[in-house]
DOZA-796578 format. One record per residue (C-alpha): residue number from 1; residue in three letters; x, y, z. Coordinates in nm, 2 decimals. Example, Ala and Ser with C-alpha at 12.3 -4.5 7.8 and 13.67 -1.06 7.14 Angstrom:
DOZA-796578
nr = 1, rest = ALA, px = 1.23, py = -0.45, pz = 0.78
nr = 2, rest = SER, px = 1.37, py = -0.11, pz = 0.71
This chain:
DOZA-796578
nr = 1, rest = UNK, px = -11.75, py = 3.79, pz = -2.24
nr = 2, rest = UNK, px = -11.52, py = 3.62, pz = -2.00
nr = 3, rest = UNK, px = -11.20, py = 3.59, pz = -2.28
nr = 4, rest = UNK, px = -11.21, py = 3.96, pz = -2.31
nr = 5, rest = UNK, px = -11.22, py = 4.06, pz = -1.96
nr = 6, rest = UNK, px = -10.95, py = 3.81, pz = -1.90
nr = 7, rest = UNK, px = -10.70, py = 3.97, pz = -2.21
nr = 8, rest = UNK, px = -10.81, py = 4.31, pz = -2.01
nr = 9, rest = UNK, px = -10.66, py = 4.20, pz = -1.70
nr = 10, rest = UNK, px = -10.37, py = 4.05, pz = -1.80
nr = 11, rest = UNK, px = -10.27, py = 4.34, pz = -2.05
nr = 12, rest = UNK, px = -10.29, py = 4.55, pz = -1.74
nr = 13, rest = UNK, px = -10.06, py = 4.31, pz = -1.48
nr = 14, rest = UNK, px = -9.80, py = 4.33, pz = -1.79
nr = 15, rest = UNK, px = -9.79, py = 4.69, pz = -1.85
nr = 16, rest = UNK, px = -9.85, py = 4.71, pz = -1.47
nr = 17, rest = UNK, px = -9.55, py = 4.52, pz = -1.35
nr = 18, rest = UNK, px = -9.76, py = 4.28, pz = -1.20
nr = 19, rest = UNK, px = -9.56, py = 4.00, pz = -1.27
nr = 20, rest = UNK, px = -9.23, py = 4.17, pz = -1.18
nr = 21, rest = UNK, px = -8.92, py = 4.08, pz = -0.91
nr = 22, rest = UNK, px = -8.99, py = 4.44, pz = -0.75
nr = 23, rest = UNK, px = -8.94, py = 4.52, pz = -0.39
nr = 24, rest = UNK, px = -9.17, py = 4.79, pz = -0.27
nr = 25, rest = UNK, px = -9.09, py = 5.11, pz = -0.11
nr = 26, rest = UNK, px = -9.19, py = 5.01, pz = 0.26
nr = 27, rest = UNK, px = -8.98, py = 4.69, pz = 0.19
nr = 28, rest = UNK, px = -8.67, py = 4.94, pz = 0.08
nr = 29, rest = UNK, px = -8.71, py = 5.15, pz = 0.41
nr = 30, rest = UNK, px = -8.65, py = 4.86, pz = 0.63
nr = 31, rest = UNK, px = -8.28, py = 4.73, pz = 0.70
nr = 32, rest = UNK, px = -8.23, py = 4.37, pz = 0.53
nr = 33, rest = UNK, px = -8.02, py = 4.12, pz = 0.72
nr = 34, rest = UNK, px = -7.76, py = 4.07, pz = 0.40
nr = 35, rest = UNK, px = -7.51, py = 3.87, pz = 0.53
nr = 36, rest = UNK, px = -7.73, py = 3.51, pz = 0.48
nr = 37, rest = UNK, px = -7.55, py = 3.21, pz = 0.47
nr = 38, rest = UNK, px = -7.83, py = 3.02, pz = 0.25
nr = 39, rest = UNK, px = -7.75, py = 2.70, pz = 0.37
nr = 40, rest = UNK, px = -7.78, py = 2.78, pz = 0.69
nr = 41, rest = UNK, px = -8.09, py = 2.93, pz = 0.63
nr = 42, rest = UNK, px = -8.31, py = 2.67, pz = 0.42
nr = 43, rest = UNK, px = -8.46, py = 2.39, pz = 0.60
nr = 44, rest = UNK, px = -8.75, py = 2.38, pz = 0.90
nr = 45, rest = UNK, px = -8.91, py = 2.69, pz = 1.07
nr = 46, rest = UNK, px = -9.15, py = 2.70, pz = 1.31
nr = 47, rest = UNK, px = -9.41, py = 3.04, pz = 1.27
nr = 48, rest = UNK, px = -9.35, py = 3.09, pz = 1.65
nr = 49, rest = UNK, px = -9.55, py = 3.45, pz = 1.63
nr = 50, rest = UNK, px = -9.71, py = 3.64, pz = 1.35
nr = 51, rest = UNK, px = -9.98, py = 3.93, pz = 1.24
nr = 52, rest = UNK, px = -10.29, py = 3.77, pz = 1.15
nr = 53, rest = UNK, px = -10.38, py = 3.73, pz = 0.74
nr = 54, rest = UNK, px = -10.65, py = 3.66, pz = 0.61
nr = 55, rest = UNK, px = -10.41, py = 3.32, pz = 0.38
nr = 56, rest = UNK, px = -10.31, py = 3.23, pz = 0.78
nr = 57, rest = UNK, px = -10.65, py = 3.30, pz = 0.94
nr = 58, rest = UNK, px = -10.75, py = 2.98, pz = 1.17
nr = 59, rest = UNK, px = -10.45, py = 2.80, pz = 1.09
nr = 60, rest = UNK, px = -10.20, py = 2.64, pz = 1.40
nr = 61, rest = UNK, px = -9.90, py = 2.47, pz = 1.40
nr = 62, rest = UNK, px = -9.78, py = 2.65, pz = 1.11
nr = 63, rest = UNK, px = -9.42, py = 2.56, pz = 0.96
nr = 64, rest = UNK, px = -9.24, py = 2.69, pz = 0.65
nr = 65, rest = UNK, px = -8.96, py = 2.46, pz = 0.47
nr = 66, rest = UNK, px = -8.72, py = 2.60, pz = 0.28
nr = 67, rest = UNK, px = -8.53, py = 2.40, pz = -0.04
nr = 68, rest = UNK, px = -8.31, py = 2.52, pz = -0.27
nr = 69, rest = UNK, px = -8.39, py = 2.49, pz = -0.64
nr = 70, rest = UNK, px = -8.19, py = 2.56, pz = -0.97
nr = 71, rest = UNK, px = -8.17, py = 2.87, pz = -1.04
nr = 72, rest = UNK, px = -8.41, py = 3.06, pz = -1.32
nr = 73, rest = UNK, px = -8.33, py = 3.16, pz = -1.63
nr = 74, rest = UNK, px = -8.17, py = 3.46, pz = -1.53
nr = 75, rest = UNK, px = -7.94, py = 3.29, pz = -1.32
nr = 76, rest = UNK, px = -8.11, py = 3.38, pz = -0.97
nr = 77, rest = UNK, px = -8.13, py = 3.20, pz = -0.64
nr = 78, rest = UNK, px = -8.44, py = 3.02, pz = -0.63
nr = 79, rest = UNK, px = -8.60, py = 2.82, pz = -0.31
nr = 80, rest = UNK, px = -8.90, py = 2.59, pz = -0.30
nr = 81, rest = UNK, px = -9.14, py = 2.72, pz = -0.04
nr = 82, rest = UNK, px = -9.40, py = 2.44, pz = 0.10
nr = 83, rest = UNK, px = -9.58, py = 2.64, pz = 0.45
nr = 84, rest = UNK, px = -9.78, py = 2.39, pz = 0.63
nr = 85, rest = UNK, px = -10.04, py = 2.38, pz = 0.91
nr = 86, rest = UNK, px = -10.34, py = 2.34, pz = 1.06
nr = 87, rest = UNK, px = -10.67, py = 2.43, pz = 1.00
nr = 88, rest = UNK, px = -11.03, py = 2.31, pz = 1.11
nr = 89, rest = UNK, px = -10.86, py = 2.00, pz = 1.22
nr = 90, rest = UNK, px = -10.70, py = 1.94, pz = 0.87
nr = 91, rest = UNK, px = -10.36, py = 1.95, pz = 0.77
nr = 92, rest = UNK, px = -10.29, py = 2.25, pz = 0.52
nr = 93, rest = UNK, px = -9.99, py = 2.26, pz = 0.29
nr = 94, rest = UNK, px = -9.91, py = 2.57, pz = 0.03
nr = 95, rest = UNK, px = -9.65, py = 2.53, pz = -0.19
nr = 96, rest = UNK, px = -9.46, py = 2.85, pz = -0.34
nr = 97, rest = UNK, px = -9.10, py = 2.95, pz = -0.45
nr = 98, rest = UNK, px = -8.88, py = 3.21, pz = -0.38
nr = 99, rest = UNK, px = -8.64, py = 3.40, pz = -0.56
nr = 100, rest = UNK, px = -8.34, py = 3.59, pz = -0.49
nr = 101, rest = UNK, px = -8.37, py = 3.95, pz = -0.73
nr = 102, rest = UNK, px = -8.07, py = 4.11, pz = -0.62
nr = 103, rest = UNK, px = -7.78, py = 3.86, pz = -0.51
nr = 104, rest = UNK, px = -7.59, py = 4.17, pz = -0.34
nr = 105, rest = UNK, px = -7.90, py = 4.18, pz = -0.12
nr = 106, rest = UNK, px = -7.96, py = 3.77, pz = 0.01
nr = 107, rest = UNK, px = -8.19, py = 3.93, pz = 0.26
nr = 108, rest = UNK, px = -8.45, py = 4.09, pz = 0.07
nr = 109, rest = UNK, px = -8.66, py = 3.77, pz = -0.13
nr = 110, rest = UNK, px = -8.99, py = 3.74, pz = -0.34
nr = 111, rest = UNK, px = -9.22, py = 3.47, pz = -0.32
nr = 112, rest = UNK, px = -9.48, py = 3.35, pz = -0.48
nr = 113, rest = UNK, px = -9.73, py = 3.13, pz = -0.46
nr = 114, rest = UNK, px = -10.00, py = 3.21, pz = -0.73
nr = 115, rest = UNK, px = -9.83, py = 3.20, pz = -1.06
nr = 116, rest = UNK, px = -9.66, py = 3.55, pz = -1.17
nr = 117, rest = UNK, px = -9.80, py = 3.74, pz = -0.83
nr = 118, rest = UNK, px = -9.44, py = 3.83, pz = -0.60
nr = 119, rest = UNK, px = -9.49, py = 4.00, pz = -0.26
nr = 120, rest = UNK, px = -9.18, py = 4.12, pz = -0.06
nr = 121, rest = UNK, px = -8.97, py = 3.89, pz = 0.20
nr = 122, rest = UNK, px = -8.77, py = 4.07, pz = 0.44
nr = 123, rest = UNK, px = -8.51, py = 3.90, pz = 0.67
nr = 124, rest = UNK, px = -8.51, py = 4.18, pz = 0.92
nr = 125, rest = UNK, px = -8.32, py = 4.03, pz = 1.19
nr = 126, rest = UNK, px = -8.16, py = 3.69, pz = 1.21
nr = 127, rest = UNK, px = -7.98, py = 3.50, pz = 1.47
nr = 128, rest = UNK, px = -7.68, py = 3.51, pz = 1.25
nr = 129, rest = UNK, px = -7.46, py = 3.30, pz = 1.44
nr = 130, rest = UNK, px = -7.67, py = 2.99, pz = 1.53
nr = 131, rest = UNK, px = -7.98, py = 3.06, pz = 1.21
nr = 132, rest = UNK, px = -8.25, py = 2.99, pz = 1.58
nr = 133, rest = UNK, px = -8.45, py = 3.27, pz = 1.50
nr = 134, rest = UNK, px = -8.54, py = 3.51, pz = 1.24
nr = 135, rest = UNK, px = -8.81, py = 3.83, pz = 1.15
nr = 136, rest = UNK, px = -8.92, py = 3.85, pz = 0.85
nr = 137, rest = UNK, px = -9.18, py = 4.16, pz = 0.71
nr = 138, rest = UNK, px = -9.38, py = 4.18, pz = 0.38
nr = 139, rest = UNK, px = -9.43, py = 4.47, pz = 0.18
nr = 140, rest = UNK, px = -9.67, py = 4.63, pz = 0.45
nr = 141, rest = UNK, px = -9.68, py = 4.66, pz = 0.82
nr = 142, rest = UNK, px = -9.95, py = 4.39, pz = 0.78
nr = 143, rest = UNK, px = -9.70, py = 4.11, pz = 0.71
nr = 144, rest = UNK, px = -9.45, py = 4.01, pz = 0.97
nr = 145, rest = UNK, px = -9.37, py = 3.66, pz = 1.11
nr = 146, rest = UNK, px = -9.14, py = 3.55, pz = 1.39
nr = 147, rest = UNK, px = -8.96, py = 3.24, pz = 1.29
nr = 148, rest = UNK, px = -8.79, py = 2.99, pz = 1.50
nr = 149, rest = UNK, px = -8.63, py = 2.61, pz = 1.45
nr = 150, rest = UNK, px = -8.78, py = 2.53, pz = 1.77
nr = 151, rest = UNK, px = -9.16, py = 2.58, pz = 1.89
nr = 152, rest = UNK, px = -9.00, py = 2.78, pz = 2.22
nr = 153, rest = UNK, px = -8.85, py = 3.14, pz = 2.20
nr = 154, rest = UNK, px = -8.61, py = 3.32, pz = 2.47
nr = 155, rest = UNK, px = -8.86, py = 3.56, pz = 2.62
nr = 156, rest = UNK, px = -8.50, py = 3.80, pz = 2.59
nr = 157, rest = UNK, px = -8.50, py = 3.75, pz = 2.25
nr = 158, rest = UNK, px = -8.90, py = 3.79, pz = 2.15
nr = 159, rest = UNK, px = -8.89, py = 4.09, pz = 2.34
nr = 160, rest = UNK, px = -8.53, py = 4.26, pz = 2.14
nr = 161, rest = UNK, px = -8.73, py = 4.10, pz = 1.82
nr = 162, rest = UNK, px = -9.08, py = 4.30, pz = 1.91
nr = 163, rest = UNK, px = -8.93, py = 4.61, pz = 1.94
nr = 164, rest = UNK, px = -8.74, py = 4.65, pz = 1.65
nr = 165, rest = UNK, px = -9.06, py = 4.53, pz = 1.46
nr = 166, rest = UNK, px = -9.21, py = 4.87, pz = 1.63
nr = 167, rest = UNK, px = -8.95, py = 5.07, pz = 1.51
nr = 168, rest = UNK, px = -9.09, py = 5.00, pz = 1.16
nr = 169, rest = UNK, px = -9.47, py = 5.06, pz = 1.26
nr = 170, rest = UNK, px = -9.56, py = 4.71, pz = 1.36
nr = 171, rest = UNK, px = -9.87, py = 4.62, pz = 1.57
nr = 172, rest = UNK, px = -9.67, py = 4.37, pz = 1.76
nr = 173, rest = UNK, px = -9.95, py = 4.42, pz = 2.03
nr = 174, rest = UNK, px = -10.17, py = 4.19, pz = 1.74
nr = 175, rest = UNK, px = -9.95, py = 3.89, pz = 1.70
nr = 176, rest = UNK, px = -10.07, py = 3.56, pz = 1.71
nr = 177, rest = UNK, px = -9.87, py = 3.28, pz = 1.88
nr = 178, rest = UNK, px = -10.01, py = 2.96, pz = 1.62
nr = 179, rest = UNK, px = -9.76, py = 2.72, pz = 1.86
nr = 180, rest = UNK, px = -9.95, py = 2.75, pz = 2.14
């Protein structure tokens, strides 16, 4: 009974597109930061502020590293994703990867971290001069994070960042602060 069900589902993701490097239409509507030096870029983040989810839910100190890897088959940019934190006292690590679909667009990313399963990465504003802070948004106005290379934000800068994030129908009233 289970090998069946199984077949079922996965002959739905394929004719589905559920394994595909497609950006979604709320992803589309929001302005990509596209001129991303990558190297710049990769390395440390601290999630300085973010909407809660349910992956994210109790966890503190949370960090994303980013690491370039070969590219795939198809010749895309492709980045090793390990997000750490804390949770319950216990150190938590996920390890995903990223991929650039469209090299026109560095600023619009896919990641995964459960085998064929992509959701949207959106650099949607980016200190593009120093890489000290970025926004990135999902493929909903449930997934946003505030990143930064140090735990502390300019209280300027949080503020320029929350509004534009309410612009594109963020609850920025509901972030969480997982520094603190």
């Amino acid at each position: 009974m289970k090998k069946p069900l199984l077949l079922l589902i996965v002959t739905i993701l394929l004719f589905t597109g559920g394994y595909a490097l497609d950006l979604n239409d709320f992803s589309y509507s929001m302005d990509a930061i596209n001129q991303v030096e990558l190297e710049k870029y990769l390395g440390t983040w601290y999630e300085y502020a973010r909407l809660d989810v349910s992956f994210e839910r109790g966890m503190f100190n949370t960090q994303a590293n980013y690491t370039l890897l070969d590219p795939d088959c198809k010749g895309r940019t492709k980045i090793r994703v390990i997000n750490s934190g804390v949770k319950n006292s216990k150190p938590k690590k996920a390890k995903g990867r990223a991929i650039i679909p469209n090299a026109e667009e560095p600023g619009r990313l896919m990641v995964s971290f459960f085998g064929p399963f992509y959701g949207d990465y959106n650099i949607i504003a980016l200190d593009t001069e120093n890489y000290q802070w970025a926004m990135v948004a999902g493929g909903s106005t449930k997934y946003l994070w505030i990143l930064t290379r140090e735990k502390e934000l300019d209280p300027k800068v949080l503020e320029t960042l929350k509004l534009k994030a309410q612009q594109y129908g963020f609850d920025t009233d509901a972030l969480i602060y997982p520094q603190k």
